[in-house]
C-alpha positions as CSV (number, residue, x, y, z in Angstrom):
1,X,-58.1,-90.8,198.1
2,X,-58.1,-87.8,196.1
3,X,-56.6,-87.4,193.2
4,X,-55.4,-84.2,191.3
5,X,-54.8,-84.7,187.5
6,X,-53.0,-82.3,186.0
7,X,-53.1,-83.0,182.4
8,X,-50.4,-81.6,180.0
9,X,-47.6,-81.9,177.2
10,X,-45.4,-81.5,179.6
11,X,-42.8,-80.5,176.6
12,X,-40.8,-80.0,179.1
13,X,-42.0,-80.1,182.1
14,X,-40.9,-76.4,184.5
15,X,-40.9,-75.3,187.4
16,X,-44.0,-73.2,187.0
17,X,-46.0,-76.6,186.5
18,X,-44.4,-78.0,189.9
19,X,-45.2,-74.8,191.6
20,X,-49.1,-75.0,190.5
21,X,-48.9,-78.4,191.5
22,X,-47.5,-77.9,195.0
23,X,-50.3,-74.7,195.3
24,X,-52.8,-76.8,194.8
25,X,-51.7,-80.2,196.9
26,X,-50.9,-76.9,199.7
27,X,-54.9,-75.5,199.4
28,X,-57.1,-78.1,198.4
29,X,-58.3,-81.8,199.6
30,X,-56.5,-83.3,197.4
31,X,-54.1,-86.1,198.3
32,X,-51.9,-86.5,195.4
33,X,-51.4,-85.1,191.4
34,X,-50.9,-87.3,188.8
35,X,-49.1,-85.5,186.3
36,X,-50.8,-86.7,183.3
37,X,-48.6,-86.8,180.4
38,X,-50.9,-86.1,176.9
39,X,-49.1,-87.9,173.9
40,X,-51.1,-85.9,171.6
41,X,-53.4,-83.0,172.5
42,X,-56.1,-82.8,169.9
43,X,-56.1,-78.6,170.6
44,X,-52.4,-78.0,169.7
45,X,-49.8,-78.8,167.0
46,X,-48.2,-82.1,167.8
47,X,-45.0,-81.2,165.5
48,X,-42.6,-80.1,167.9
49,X,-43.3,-82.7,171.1
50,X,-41.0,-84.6,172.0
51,X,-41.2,-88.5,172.4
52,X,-44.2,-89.3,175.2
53,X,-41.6,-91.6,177.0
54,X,-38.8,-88.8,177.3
55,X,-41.2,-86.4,178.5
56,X,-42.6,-88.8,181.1
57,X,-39.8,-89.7,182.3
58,X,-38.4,-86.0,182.1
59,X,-41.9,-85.3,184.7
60,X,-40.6,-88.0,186.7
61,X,-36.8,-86.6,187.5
62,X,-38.9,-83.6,188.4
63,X,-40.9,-84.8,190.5
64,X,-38.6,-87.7,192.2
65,X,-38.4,-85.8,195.3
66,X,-42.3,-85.3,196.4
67,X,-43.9,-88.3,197.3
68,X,-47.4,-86.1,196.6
69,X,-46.6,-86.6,192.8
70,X,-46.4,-88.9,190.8
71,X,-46.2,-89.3,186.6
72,X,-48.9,-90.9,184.5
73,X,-48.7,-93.1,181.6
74,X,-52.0,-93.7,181.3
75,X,-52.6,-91.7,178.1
76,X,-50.2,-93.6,176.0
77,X,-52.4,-96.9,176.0
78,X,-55.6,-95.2,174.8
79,X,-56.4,-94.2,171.8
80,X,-55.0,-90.9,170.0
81,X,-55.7,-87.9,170.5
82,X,-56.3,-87.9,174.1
83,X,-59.5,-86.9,175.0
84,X,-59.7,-85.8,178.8
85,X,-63.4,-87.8,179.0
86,X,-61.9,-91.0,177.8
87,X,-58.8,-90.9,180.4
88,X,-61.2,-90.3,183.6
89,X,-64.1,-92.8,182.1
90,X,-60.8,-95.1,181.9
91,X,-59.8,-94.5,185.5
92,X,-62.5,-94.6,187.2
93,X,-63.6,-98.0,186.6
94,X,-60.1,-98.6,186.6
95,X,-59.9,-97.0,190.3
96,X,-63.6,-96.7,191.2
97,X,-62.7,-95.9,195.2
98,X,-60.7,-92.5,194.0
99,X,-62.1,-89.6,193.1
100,X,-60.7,-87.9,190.4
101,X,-60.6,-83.6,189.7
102,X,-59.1,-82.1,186.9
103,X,-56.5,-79.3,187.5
104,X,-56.2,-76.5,184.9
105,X,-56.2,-72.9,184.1
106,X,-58.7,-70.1,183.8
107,X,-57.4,-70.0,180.0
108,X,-58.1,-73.6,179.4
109,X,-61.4,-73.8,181.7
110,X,-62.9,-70.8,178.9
111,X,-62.6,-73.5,176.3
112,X,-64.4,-76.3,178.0
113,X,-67.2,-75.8,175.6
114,X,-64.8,-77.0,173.0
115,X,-63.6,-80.6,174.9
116,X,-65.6,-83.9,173.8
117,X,-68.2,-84.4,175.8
118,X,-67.8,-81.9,178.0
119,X,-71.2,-81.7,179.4
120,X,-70.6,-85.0,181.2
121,X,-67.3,-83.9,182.7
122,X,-68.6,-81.1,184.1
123,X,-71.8,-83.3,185.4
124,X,-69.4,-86.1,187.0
125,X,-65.9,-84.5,187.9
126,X,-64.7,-81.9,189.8
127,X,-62.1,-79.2,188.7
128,X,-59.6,-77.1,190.5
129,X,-59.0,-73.8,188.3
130,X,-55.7,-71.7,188.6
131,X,-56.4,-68.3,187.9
132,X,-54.9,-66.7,185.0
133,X,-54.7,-62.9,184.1
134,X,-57.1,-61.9,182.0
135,X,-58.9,-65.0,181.7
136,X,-61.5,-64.8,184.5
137,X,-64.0,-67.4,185.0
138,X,-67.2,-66.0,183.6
139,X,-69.7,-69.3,183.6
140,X,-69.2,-72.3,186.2
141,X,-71.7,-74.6,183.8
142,X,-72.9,-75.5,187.5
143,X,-69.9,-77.6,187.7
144,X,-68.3,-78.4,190.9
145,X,-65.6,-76.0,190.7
146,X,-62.1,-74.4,193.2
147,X,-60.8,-71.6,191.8
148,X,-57.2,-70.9,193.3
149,X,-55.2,-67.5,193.4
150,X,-51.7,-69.6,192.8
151,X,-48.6,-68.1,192.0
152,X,-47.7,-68.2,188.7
153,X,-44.3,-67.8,186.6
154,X,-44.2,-66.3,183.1
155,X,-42.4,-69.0,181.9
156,X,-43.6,-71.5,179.0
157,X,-42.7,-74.6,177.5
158,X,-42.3,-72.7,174.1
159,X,-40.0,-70.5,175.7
160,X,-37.8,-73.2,177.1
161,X,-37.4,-75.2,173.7
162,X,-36.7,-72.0,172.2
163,X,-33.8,-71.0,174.9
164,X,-32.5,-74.6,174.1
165,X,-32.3,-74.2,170.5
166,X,-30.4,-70.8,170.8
167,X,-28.2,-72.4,172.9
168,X,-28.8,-70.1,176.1
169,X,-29.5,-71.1,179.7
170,X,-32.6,-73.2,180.6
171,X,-31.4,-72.9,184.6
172,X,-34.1,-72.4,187.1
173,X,-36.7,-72.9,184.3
174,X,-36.9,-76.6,184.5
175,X,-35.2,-78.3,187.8
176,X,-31.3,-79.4,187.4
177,X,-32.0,-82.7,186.9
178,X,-34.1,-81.8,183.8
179,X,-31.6,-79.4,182.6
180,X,-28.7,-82.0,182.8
181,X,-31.1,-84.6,180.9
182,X,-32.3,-82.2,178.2
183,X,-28.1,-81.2,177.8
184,X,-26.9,-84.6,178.2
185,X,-29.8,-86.0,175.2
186,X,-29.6,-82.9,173.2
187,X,-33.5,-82.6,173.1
188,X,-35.1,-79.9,171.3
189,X,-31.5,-78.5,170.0
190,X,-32.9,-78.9,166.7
C-alpha cells in the first residue's frame, strides 16, 4: 500500500488541509494519507499549539467521514522535536511492506536543505509537492519527486486562532464538527 504522510501542526486542522489531501489521494498512487500530527515542529514556535491530543483528535472529527484518511499518533511516542527522518526510519521497519512519500508544499520543499538528514530522505523516500505561488521548485536534489497543481485556499491556521480569539466566525474554515468542538472547549479563546 501507499501511503501519503502529510505531516503538520495541524493547529487546527482546515479545510484547505482536507482539500490538499483529497487532491492528492484524487491524482496520485497513493492509497491513503496519514495525517501526521507534529507535537513540536523544531522550525516553528511551539507557544501557541494546542495540546497534541486535542489537535489529533480535532484531525480525526475531520476526517471521520473518508475512509482514505486516517490520523497519526505516531509522533507523540518519539522523541521531541519531531524530525521527519526519525518518523519514516520509525515506520518503515515498523511497516516495512508500505511505502511511504511525504506530502508538502513548494514553500516547505525550498527548505529541505535545512531538515536533519535530509540527504537520506531525499535518497530513500518519495515526495509529492503542492505547488505554492511564488515558491517554485527550482532543484529536485534528484529526488523522486510529483509536483501537483492542487487547489489551494488562502486560509491558515494563524488566521483561524486569530478569528477565534476575536470572537468572529471560524465557519467553512475548519469543518462543523471542528467548529462545534473548538466552541464547545473554548480552545484558542485565549
Amino acid at each position: 500500500m501507499h501511503i501519503g504522510l502529510y505531516f503538520g501542526s495541524f493547529n487546527p486542522i482546515h479545510t484547505g488541509h482536507l482539500i490538499i489531501a483529497n487532491h492528492v489521494v484524487g491524482h496520485t498512487d497513493v492509497d491513503k494519507i496519514w495525517f501526521v500530527v507534529s507535537p513540536h515542529n523544531p522550525l516553528k514556535d511551539s507557544h501557541s499549539l494546542l495540546n497534541e491530543y486535542d489537535r489529533l483528535y480535532l484531525v480525526n472529527l475531520a476526517i471521520q467521514d473518508n475512509p482514505k484518511f486516517r490520523g497519526s499518533n505516531v509522533e507523540f511516542q518519539l522523541p521531541k522535536p519531531s524530525y521527519t527522518i526519525d518518523t519514516l526510519t520509525y515506520l518503515t521497519e515498523k511497516f516495512p511492506l508500505e511505502k511511504f512519500s511525504v506530502i508538502i508544499g513548494s514553500d516547505s520543499f525550498q527548505n529541505i536543505h535545512r531538515w536533519k538528514n535530509y540527504e537520506h530522505l531525499l535518497a530513500n523516500y518519495s515526495f509529492i509537492i503542492y505547488k505554492r505561488p511564488g515558491y517554485e521548485i527550482k532543484e529536485n536534489y534528484g529526488a523522486d519527486l510529483t509536483i501537483l497543481e492542487a487547489p489551494l485556499l488562502e486560509i491558515s491556521s494563524t488566521f483561524i486562532r486569530k478569528q477565534v480569539k476575536e470572537k468572529k466566525s471560524i465557519k467553512y474554515l475548519v469543518p462543523e464538527t471542528v467548529v462545534q468542538y473548538i466552541e464547545t472547549n473554548k480552545y484558542y479563546a485565549k
